[in-house]
C-alpha positions as a Python dict, from the first residue, in 0.01 Angstrom:
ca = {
    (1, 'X'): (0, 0, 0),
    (2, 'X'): (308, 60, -175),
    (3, 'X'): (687, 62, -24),
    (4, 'X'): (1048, 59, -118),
    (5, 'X'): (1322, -149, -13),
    (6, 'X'): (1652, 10, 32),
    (7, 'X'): (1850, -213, -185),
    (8, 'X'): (2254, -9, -177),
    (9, 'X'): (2473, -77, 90),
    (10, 'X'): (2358, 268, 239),
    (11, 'X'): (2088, 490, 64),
    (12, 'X'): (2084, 875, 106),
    (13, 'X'): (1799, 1036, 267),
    (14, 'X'): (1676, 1396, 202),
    (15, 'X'): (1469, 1632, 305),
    (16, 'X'): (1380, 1809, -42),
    (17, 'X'): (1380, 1634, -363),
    (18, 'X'): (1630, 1833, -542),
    (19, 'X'): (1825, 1612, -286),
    (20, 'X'): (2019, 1922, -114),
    (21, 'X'): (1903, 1884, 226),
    (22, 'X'): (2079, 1588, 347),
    (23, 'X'): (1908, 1392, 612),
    (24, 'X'): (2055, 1088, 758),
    (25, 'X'): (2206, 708, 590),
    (26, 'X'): (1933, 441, 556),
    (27, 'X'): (2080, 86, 542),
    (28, 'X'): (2050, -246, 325),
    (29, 'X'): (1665, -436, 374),
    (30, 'X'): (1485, -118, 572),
    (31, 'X'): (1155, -83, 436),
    (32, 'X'): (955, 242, 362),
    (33, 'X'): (579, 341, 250),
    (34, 'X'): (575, 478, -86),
    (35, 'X'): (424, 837, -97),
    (36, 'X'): (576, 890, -469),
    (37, 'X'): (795, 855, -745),
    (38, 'X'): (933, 1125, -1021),
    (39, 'X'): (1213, 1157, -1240),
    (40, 'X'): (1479, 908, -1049),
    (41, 'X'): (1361, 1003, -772),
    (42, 'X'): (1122, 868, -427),
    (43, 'X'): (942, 980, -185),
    (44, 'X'): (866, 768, 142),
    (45, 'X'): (734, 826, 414),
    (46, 'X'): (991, 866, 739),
    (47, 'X'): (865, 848, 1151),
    (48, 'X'): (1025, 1155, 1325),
    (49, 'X'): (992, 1297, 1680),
    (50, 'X'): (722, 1543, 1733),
    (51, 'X'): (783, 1842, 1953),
    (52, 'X'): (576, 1671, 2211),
    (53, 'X'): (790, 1350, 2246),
    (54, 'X'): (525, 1166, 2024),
    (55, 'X'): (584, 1015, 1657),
    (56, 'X'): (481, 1170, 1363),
    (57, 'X'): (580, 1101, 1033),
    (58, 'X'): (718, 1337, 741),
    (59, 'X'): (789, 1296, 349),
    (60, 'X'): (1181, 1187, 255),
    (61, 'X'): (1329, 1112, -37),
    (62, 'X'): (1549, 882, -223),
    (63, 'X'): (1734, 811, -508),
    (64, 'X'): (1526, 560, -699),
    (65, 'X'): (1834, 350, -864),
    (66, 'X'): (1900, 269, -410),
    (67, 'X'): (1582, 100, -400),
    (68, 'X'): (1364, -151, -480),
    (69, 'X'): (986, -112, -543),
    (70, 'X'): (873, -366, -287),
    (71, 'X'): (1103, -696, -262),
    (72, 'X'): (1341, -828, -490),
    (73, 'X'): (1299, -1175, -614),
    (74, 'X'): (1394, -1441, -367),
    (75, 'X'): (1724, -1606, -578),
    (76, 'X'): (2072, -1756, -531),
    (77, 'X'): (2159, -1482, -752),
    (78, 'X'): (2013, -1209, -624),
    (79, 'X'): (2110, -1252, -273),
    (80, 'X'): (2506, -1302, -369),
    (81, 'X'): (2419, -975, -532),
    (82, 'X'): (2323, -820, -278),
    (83, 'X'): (2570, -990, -29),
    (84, 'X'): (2913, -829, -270),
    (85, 'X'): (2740, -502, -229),
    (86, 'X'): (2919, -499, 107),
    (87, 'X'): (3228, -658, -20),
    (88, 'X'): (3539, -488, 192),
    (89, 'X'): (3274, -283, 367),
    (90, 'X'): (3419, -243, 742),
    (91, 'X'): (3337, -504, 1004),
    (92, 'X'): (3175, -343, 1356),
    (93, 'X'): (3038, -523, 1638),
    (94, 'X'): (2701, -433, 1736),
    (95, 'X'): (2647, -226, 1412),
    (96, 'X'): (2908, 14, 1559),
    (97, 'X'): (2941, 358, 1329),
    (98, 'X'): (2685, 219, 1126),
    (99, 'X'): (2882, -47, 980),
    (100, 'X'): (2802, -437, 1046),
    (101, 'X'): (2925, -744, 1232),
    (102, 'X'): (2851, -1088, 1105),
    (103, 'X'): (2465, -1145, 1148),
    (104, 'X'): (2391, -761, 1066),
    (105, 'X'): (2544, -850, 744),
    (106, 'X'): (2308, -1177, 641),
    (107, 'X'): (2057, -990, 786),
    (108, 'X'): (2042, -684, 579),
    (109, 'X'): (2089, -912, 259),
    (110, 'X'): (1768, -1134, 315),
    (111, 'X'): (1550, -836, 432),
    (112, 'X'): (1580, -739, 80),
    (113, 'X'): (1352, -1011, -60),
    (114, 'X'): (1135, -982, 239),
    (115, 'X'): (1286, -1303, 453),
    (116, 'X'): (1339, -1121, 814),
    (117, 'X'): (1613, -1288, 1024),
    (118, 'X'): (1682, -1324, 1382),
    (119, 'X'): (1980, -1031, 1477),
    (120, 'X'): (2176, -1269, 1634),
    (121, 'X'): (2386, -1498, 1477),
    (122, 'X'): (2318, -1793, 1729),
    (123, 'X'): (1970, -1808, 1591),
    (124, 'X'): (2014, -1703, 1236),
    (125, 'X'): (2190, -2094, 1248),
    (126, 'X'): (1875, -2219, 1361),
    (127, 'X'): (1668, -2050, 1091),
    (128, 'X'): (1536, -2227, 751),
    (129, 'X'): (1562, -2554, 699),
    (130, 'X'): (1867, -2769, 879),
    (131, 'X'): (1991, -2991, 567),
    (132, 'X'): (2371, -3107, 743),
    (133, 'X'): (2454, -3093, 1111),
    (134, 'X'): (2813, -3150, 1222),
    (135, 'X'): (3004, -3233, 1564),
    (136, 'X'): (3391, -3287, 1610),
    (137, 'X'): (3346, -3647, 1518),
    (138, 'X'): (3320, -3551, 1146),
    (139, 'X'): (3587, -3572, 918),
    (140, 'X'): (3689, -3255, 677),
    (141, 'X'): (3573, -3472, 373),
    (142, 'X'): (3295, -3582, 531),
    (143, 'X'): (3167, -3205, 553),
    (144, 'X'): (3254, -3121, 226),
    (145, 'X'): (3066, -3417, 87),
    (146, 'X'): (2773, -3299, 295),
    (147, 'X'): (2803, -2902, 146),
    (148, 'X'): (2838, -3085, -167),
    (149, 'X'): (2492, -3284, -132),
    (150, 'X'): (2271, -3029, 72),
    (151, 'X'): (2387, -2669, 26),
    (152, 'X'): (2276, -2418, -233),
    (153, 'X'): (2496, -2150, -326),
    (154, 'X'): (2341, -1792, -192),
    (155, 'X'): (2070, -1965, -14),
    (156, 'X'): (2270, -2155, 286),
    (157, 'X'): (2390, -2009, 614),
    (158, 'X'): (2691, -2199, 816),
    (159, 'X'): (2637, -2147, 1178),
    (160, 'X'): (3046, -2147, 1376),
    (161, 'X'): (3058, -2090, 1774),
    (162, 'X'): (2936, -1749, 1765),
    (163, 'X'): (2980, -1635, 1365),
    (164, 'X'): (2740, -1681, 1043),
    (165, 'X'): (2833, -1713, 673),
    (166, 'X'): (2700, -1700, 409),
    (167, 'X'): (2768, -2007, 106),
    (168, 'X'): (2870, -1937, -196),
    (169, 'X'): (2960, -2287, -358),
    (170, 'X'): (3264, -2458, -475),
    (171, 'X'): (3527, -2402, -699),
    (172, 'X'): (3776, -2694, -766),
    (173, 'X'): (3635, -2856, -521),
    (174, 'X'): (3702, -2620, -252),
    (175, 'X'): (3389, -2419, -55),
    (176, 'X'): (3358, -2100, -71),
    (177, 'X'): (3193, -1850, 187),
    (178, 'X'): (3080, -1434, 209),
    (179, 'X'): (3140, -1290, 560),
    (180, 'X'): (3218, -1023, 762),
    (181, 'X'): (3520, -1161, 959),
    (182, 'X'): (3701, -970, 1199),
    (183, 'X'): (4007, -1198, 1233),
    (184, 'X'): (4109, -1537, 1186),
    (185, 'X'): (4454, -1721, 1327),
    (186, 'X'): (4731, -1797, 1153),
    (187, 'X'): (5040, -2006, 1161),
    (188, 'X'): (5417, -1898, 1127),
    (189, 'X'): (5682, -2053, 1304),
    (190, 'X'): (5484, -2309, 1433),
    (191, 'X'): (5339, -1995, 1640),
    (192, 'X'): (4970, -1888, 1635),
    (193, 'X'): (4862, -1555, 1596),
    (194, 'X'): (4519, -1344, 1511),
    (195, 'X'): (4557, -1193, 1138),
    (196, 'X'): (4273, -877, 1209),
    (197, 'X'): (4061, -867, 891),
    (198, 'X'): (3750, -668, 977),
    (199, 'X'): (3604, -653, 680),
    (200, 'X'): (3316, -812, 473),
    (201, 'X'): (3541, -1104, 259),
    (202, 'X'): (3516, -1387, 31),
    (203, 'X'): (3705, -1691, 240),
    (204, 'X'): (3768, -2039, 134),
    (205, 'X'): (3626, -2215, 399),
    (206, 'X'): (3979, -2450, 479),
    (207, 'X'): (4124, -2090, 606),
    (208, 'X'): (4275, -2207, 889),
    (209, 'X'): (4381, -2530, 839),
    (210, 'X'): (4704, -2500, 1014),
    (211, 'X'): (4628, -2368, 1372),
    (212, 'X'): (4487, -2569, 1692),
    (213, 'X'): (4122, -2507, 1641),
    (214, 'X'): (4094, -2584, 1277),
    (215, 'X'): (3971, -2449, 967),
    (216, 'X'): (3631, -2247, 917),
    (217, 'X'): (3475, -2572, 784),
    (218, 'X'): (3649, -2782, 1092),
    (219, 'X'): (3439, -2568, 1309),
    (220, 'X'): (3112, -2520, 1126),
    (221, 'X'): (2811, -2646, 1323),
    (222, 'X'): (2509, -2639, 1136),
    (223, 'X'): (2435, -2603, 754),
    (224, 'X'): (2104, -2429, 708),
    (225, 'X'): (1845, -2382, 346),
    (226, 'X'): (1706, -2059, 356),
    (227, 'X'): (1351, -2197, 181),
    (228, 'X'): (1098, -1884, 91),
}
C-alpha cells in the first residue's frame, strides 16, 4: 500500500482539499497511508476518535510539495537536507509546544528515509554501527584523528552525557556538528557562565574550549555510522 512521508519541518493538515479547513501540524518523518493525489495536492488517511471512545479513521489532506511519496533515499546529502530544514527552529524539552529537544531532532530527520530511532538520546548513541569510542584519557587530536578516519558526514551521531549531534564534517580541519542545543558555557573574566541558545545550530565542535568541562568534542562519548 501506498504512504507519504511528511518531509517539511511541519506539514499542514486539512480537512477539505481546497485546504480551508485547517486541521492540526503534522511533524518531520510521520508516516501516512495514501488514499490520493490531485493537482499538488494529498490525501491520507488520519486515525481520529470516534464518538464511542474507539478509533476510526477519516480522509486529510496535504500539500504534496510537504511530502514524500514513501521514503527518501537514504544519503549524506539528503539527511543534512533534511537536518537544515530545522535550522534556528526553537529548542523544547520533551517536544514541548511542538518544537524539539536534541534526540526529537535526529529523530525526525532519519524517519524520513525510513531508519526509526530510539526517542532518547542515551540510546540513539548506541544505535548503528560504533566506529570510535572515547573516555577522558583521549587527547583532543586524538579524537579528531578518529572523526577524521571513521565518521561520515550526515550519517554519524556523537553521543555527549545526555545530548546527540548530528556530524557534518570538517572544514579546515575543524569538525563540524547540527544540533539542537539549549546552552553551552562560556568564559569571560576567567568566570563561567551558561550562554542560552535554544535553538537548532550549526556548532564547531571545539565550542567550549575554554571552560572546566571542555569542549563539545572533549566530552563526546561515542561516534556512531548510521548503516541502512
Amino acid at each position: 500500500d501506498g504512504f507519504v512521508v511528511v518531509t517539511a519541518r511541519a506539514a499542514d493538515l486539512y480537512g477539505d482539499c481546497a485546504l480551508t479547513a485547517y486541521g492540526d501540524r503534522v511533524k518531520m518523518g510521520t508516516r501516512l497511508p495514501l488514499l490520493g493525489e490531485h493537482d499538488g495536492i494529498v490525501e491520507v488517511s488520519v486515525p481520529r476518535r470516534a464518538e464511542d471512545g474507539t478509533c476510526a479513521f477519516s480522509s486529510a489532506f496535504l500539500r504534496e510539495r510537504d511530502v514524500s511519496l514513501g521514503y527518501l533515499p537514504y544519503t549524506p546529502r539528503t539527511i543534512i537536507l533534511q537536518a537544515f530544514e530545522f535550522l534556528n527552529q526553537p529548542y523544547a524539552w520533551g517536544e514541548r509546544d511542538g518544537e524539539q529537544d536534541c534526540s526529537s531532532f535526529v529523530r525526525s530527520v532519519f524517519a524520513t528515509v525510513g531508519l526509526e530511532l530510539p526517542r532518547n538520546s542515551f540510546f540513539q548513541a548506541r544505535a548503528g554501527r560504533r566506529v570510535a569510542a572515547f573516555d577522558e584519557t583521549i587527547p583532543l587530536e586524538k579524537r579528531r584523528e578518529a572523526l577524521a578516519a571513521a565518521a561520515v558526514g550526515g550519517i554519524t551521531l556523537l553521543g555527549l552525557p545526555g545530548h546527540i549531534m548530528l556530524y557534518l564534517g570538517a572544514v579546515n580541519d575543524v569538525p563540524y556538528v547540527i544540533h539542537a542545543s539549549w546552552s553551552y558555557r562560556e568564559t569571560a573574566d576567567t568566570q563561567e557562565f551558561d550562554k542560552v541558545v535554544g535553538r537548532v545550530v550549526v556548532a564547531s565542535l571545539l565550542l567550549g574550549n575554554n571552560v572546566r568541562h571542555g569542549s563539545l568534542l572533549e566530552r563526546t562519548v561515542a561516534v556512531q555510522l548510521m548503516a541502512e
